[in-house]
C-alpha positions in Angstrom: 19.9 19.7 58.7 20.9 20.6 54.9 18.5 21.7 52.8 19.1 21.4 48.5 20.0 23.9 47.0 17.7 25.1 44.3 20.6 24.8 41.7 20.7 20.9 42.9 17.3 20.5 42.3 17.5 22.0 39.0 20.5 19.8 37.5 18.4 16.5 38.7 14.6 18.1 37.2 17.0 18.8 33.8 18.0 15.1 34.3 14.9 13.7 34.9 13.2 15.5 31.6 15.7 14.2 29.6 15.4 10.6 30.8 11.3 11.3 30.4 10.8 8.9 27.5 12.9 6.3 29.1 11.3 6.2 32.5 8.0 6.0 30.6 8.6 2.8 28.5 9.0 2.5 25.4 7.5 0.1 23.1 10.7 -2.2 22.0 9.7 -4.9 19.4 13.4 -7.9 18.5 12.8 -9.6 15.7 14.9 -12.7 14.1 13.8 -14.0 10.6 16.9 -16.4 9.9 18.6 -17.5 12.7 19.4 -20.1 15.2 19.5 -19.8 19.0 23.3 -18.5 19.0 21.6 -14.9 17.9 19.8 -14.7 20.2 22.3 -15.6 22.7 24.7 -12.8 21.9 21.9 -10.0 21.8 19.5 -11.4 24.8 21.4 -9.8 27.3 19.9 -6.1 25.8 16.6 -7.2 25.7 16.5 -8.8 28.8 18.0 -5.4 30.7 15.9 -2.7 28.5 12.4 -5.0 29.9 14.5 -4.3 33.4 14.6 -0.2 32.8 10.7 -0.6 32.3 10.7 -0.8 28.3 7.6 -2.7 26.6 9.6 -5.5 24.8 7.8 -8.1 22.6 10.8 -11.0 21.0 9.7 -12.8 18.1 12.5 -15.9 17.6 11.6 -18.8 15.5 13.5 -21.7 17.1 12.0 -23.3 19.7 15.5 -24.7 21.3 15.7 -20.4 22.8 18.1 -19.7 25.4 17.0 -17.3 28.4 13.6 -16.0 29.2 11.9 -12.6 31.2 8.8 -12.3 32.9 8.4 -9.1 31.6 9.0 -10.1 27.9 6.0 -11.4 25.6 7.7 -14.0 23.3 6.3 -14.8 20.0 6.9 -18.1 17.7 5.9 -18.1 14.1 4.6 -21.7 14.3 5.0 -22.1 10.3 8.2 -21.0 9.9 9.6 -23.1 12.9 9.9 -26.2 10.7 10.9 -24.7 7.7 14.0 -22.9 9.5 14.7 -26.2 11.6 15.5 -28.1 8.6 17.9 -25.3 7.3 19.7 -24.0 9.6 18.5 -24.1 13.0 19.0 -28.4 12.9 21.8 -28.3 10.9 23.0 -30.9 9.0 27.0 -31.7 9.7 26.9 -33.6 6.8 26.9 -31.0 4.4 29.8 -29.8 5.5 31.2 -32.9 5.4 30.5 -33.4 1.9 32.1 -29.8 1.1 28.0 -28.6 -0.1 28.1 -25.6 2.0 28.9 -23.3 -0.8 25.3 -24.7 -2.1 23.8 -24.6 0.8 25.2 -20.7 1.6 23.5 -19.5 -1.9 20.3 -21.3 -1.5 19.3 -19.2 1.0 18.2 -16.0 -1.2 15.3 -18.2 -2.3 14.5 -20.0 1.0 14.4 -16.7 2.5 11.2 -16.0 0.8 10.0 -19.0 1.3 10.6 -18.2 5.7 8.5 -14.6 5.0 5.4 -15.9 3.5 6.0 -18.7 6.4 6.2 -15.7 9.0 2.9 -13.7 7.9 1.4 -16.9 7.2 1.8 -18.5 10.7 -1.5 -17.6 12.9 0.2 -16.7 16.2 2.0 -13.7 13.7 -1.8 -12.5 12.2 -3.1 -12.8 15.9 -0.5 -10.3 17.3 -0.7 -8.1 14.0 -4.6 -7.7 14.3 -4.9 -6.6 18.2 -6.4 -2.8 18.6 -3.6 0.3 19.4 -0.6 -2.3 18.3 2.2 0.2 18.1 6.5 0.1 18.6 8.2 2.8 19.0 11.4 0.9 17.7 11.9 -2.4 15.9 15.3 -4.3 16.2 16.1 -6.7 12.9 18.5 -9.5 13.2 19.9 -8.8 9.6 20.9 -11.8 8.6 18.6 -11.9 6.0 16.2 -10.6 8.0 14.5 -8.1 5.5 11.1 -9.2 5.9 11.1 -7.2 9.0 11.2 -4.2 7.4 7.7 -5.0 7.0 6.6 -4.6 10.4 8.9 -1.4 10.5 6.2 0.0 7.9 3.4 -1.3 9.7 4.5 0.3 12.8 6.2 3.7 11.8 8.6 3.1 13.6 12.7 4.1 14.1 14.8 0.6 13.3 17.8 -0.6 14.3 20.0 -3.6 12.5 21.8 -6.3 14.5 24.4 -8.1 12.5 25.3 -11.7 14.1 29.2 -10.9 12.3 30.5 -9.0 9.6 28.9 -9.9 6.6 30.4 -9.0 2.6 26.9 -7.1 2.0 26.2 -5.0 4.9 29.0 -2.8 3.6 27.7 -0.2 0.1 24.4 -0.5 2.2 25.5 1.8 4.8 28.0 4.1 2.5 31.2 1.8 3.7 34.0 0.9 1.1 35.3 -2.5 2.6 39.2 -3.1 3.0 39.4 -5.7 0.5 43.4 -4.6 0.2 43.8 -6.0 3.6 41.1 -8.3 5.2 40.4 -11.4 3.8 37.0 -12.2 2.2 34.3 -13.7 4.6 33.8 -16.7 2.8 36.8 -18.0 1.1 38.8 -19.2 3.9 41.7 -16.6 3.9 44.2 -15.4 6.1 45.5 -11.8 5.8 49.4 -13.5 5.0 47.1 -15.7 2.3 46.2 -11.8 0.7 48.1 -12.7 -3.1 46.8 -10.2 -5.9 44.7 -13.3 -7.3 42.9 -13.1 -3.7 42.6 -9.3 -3.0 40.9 -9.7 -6.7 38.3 -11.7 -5.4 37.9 -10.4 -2.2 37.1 -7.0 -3.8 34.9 -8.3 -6.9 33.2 -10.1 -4.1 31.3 -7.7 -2.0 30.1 -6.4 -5.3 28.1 -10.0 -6.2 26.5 -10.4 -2.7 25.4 -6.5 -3.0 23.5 -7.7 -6.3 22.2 -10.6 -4.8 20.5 -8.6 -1.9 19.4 -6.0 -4.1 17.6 -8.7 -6.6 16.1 -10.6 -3.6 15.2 -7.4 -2.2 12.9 -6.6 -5.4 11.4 -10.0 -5.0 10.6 -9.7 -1.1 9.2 -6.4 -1.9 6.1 -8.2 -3.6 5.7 -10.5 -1.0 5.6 -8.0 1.4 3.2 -6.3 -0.7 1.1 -9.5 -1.0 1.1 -10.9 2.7 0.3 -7.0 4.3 -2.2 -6.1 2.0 -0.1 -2.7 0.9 -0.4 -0.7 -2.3 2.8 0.2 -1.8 6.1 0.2 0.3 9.6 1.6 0.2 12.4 -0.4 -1.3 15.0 -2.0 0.3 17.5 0.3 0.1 15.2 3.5 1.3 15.0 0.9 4.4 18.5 0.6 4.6 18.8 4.3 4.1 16.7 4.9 7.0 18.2 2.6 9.6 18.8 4.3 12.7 21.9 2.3 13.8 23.8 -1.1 13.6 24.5 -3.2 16.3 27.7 -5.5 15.0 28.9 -7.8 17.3 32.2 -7.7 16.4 35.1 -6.8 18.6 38.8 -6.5 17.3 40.3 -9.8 19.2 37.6 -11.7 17.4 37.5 -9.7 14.4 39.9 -8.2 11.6 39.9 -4.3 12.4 37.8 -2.7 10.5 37.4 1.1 10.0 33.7 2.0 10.4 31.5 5.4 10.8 30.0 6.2 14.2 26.3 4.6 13.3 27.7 1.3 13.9 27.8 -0.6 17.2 29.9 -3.0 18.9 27.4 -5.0 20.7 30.4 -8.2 21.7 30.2 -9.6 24.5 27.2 -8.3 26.4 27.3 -10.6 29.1 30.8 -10.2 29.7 31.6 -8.0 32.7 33.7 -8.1 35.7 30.3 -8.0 37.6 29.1 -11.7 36.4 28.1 -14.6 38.3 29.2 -18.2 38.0 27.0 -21.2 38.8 28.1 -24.3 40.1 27.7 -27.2 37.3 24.8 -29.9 38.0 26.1 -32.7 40.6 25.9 -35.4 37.4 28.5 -33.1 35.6 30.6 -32.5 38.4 30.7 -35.9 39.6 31.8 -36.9 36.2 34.8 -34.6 36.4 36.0 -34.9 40.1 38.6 -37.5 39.4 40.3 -36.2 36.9 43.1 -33.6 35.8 41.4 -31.6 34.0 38.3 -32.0 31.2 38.2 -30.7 27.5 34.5 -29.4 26.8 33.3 -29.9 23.2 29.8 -28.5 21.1 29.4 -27.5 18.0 26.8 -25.1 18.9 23.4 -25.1 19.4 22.1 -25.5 15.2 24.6 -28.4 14.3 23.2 -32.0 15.1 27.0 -33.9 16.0 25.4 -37.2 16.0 24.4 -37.3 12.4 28.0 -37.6 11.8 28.9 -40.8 9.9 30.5 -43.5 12.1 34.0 -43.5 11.1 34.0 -39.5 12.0 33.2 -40.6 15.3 35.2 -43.1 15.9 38.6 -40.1 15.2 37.1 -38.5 17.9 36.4 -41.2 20.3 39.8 -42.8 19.8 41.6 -39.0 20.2 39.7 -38.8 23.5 41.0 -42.5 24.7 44.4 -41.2 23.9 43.9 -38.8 27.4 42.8 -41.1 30.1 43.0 -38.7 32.7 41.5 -36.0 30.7 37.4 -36.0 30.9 35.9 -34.7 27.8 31.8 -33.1 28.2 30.5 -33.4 24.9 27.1 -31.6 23.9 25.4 -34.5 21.8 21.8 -34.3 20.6 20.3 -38.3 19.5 21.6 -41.9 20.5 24.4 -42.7 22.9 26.6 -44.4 20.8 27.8 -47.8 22.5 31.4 -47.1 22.1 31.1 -44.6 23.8 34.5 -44.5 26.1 34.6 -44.1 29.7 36.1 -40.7 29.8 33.5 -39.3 27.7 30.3 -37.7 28.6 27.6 -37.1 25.7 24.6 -35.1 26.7 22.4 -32.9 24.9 22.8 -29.7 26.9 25.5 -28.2 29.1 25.4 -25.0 30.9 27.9 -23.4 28.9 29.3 -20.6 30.5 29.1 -22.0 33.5 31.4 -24.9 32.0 34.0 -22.6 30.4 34.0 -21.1 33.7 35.5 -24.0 36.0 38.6 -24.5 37.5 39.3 -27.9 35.5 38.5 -26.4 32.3 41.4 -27.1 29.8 39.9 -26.4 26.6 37.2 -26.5 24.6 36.9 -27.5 21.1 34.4 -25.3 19.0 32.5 -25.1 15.7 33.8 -21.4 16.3 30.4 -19.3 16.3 30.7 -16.0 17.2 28.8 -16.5 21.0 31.0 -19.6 21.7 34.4 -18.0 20.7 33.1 -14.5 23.1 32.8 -16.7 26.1 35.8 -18.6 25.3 37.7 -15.3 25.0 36.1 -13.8 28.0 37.1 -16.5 30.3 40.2 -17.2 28.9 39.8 -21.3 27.8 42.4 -22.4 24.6 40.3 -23.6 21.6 40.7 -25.9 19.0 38.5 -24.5 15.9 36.3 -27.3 13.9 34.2 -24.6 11.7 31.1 -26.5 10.3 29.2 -23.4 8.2 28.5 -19.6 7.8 31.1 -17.2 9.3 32.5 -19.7 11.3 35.6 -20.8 8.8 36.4 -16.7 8.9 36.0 -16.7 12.7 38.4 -19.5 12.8 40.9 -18.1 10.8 41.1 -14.6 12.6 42.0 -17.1 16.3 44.3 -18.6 14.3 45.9 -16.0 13.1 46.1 -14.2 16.7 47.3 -17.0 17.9 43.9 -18.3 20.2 43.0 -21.4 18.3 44.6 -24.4 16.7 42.3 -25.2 13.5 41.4 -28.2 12.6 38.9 -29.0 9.0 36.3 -32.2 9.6 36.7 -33.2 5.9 39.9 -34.0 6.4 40.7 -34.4 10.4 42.4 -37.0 11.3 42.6 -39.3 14.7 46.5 -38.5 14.9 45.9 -34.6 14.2 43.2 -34.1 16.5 45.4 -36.0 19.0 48.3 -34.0 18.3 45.8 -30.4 18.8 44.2 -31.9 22.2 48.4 -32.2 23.6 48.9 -29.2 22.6 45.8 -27.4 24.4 46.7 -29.4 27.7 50.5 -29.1 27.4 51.9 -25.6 25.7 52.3 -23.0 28.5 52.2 -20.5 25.9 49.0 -20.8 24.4 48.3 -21.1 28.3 50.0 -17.3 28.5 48.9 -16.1 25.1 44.6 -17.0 26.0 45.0 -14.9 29.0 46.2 -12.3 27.2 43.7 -12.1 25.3 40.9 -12.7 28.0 42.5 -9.1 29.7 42.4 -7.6 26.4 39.1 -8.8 25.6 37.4 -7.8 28.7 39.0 -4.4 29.4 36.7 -1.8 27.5 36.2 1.7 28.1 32.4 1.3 28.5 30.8 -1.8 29.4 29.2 -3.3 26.2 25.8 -3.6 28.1 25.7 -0.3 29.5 26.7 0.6 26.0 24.1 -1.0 23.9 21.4 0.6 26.4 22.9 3.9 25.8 22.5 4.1 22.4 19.0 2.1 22.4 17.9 5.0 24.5 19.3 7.8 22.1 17.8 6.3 18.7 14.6 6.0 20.6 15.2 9.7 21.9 17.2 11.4 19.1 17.3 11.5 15.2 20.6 10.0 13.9 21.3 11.2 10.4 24.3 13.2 11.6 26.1 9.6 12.7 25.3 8.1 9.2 28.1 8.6 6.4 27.7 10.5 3.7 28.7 7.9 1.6 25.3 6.7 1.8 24.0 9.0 -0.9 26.0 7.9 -3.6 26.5 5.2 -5.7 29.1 2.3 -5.5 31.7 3.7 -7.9 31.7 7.1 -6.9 32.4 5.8 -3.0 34.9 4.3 -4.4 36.7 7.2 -6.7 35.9 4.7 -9.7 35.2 7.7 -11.7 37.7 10.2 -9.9 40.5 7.4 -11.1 38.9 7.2 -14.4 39.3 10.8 -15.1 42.8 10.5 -13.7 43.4 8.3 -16.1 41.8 9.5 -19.3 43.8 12.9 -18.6 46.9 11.3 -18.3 46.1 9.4 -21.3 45.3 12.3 -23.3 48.7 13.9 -21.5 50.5 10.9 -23.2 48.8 10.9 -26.3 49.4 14.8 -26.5 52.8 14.9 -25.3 53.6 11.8 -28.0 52.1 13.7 -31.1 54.5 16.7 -29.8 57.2 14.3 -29.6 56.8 13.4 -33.3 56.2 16.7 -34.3 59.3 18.1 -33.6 60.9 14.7 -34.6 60.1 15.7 -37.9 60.8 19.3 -37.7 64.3 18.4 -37.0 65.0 16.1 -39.4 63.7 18.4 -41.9 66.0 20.9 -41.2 68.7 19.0 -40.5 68.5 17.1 -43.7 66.9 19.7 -46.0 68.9 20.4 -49.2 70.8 23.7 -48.9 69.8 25.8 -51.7 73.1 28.0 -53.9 73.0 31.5 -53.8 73.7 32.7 -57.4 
């Protein structure tokens, strides 16, 4: 019989010490301010596997349409700011897309956002759970969309923070030190493609960052006094000490799905988490099924879980309805929340939830036709199913037009689509062995990763909670927006060689004349 040797049993004691706060549990707090259930879908998969290691985790998510659920996890709903967020975002109207408002509707949410945190603090389950004895986190995640108002809870508590951003967003950069590629990537909001990058449009893409910075900044100043006002605090540090302090940023962002960007160590790709070669597929319900068993193939269509299709007008759906007819032997699944239309054709299924990644999937998948949220194009990518791109609101028109550009989607714009160009998108998708070729591709690409993107997230979850992680920040943090941006270094540049100029002119002149004065001077007789 062996015996261990005592320099075994050292290495695994050393081990187990420095694992000691993680196998005791730490006190884990997720919290989304603005956001609709596709947030919590992509960062779910964390919380649900940290409660698994033995983590405290308490989720506060204001939508009650929430995907996935953990014994071990106590889930929190802000009653009064369920409605509010329901009519903004969360039940989204397609109609304002429609009737090209989104550009309103984008900027109006600097002021609703106020109106959602007095809503949080306000809403009793929130001052219940704030008032029980020894309430303490050791670590608070903040969906940042927006989600500043968590930052008072990261006061309350003391505690380390982490930021999860749903997607790139034009503001998230001068708060963490980062100048953004403006020369290069196209801004996230004006429906670019890098080919599209004219000196008109890297203009605005770089003056751009700079007017969402201010609006954060002055929004941050006016959720700093209703912070003040709803926690009953003489005082509290300012948004940007926040941001200063953040421990790390979860960005789920991966390069397939995203321009690539270069960013400092403190930031974390957090894409994909449920994508591993380790997952599990469930077979669809028998209703579903049985609806697709006849066919060739079926085409599975959803714009997400916030946008409410059926509020469409009529002669919207009747483009889509007559596309479908076009495929007889195609079946198309269609998530549809309200009335079942009475038109509805025979190879069309409305229904107002569908297993989703299950449904991507199946062997008769043949595409799938998206509003292009960041979730929906991840498990599109990951399984390899051809898109066609119908962007409705927030980063989707910029996730759109990255799959486009690589080649993944065909995009198509609902103010303007068309029976005959939806038609022509759907043959396509069913009929182009190279998109076929290309989505693979992709899928391989997308899925192999040094580190799987669960594991990873838990890693460094476990080291912010463990570790300071000031030496992973850049130093560009410290200093201001010009200076990150050798504003001044190129001013001084240029004032020198002004001067240079001015300098070498006056010389210039100066012997100018010199010359001519000799060369023209009278000569003078010698007696």
């Amino acid at each position: 019989m062996k015996t261990t040797s005592p320099k075994l049993l050292l290495i695994i004691s050393a081990q187990l010490f420095a694992c000691a706060p993680i196998l005791e549990g730490s006190n884990i707090l997720f919290y989304h301010g603005i956001a609709t259930s596709s947030h919590r879908t992509a960062i779910w998969p964390l919380a649900s596997k940290l409660a698994d290691m033995g983590h405290n985790l308490t989720y506060i998510f204001p939508v009650i349409k929430k995907i996935g659920s953990h014994p071990q996890i106590e889930e929190i709903i802000p009653s009064k700011l369920v409605p509010l967020l329901a009519e903004y975002v969360s039940d989204f109207d397609i109609n304002i897309r429609i009737n090209n408002k989104t550009s309103e509707w984008t900027m109006s949410v600097f002021s609703r956002a106020l109106e959602f945190c007095e809503a949080f603090y306000d809403s009793p389950e929130i001052q219940e759970w704030l008032h029980r004895p020894d309430l303490h986190y050791d670590l608070v995640f903040i969906d940042a969309s927006l989600g500043d108002c968590g930052y008072g809870l990261v006061h309350k508590f003391k505690a380390k923070h982490i930021l999860f951003y749903s997607s790139v967003l034009p503001y998230m950069f001068d708060a963490f030190g980062v100048v953004p590629e403006t020369s290069s990537i196209p801004e996230f909001y004006f429906h670019k493609k890098p080919s599209d990058m004219s000196f008109l449009n890297r203009v605005v893409t770089t003056l751009s960052p700079f007017i969402f910075r201010y609006n954060v900044i002055e929004f941050g100043k006016t959720l700093h006094k209703v912070l003040l006002k709803k926690m009953n605090l003489t005082e509290l540090p300012t948004l940007m000490e926040f941001q200063r302090n953040t421990s790390l940023v979860f960005l789920n962002h991966h390069f397939i799905e995203e321009y690539p960007i270069s960013l400092p160590p403190m930031f974390i790709s957090y894409s994909g988490l449920w994508c591993h070669k380790e997952m599990t597929v469930n077979p669809l319900p028998e209703k579903f099924e049985n609806f697709i068993r006849d066919s060739e193939g079926f085409v599975y269509v959803s714009f997400g879980t916030a946008v409410v299709a059926s509020g469409m007008p009529e002669s919207l759906r009747a483009k889509f309805f007559k596309a479908f007819e076009a495929f007889p032997d195609i079946k198309f699944l269609w998530r549809w929340t309200g009335s079942i239309p009475e038109n509805t054709p025979s190879n069309v299924m409305l229904y107002p939830w569908f297993p989703q990644k299950d449904v991507l999937a199946h062997p008769k998948i043949k595409g799938f036709i998206t509003q292009a949220g960041r979730p929906s194009i991840q498990e599109a990518l990951c399984r390899g199913v051809k898109m066609i791109s119908i962007p409705i609101m927030a980063d989707q028109n910029y996730n759109a037009d990255r799959l486009e550009y690589i080649g993944a989607s065909i995009n198509l714009n609902i103010d303007i689509i068309t029976e005959t160009n939806l038609r022509s998108a759907i043959d396509e998708v069913l009929h182009n062995p190279k998109f076929t070729d290309k989505l693979r591709e992709l899928s391989e690409m997308y899925k192999d990763r040094s580190v799987d993107p669960l594991e990873n997230a838990v890693y460094w979850t476990n080291y912010v909670l463990k570790y300071d992680t000031s030496l992973l920040k850049p130093l560009g943090m410290t200093q201001t927006w010009y200076e990150r941006r050798l504003l001044d270094v190129y001013g001084f540049l240029l004032l020198v060689s002004l001067l240079l100029v001015v300098l070498l002119t006056f010389l210039a002149v100066l012997v100018y004349r010199c010359t001519l004065r000799i060369v023209f001077q009278p000569k003078i007789k010698l007696e």
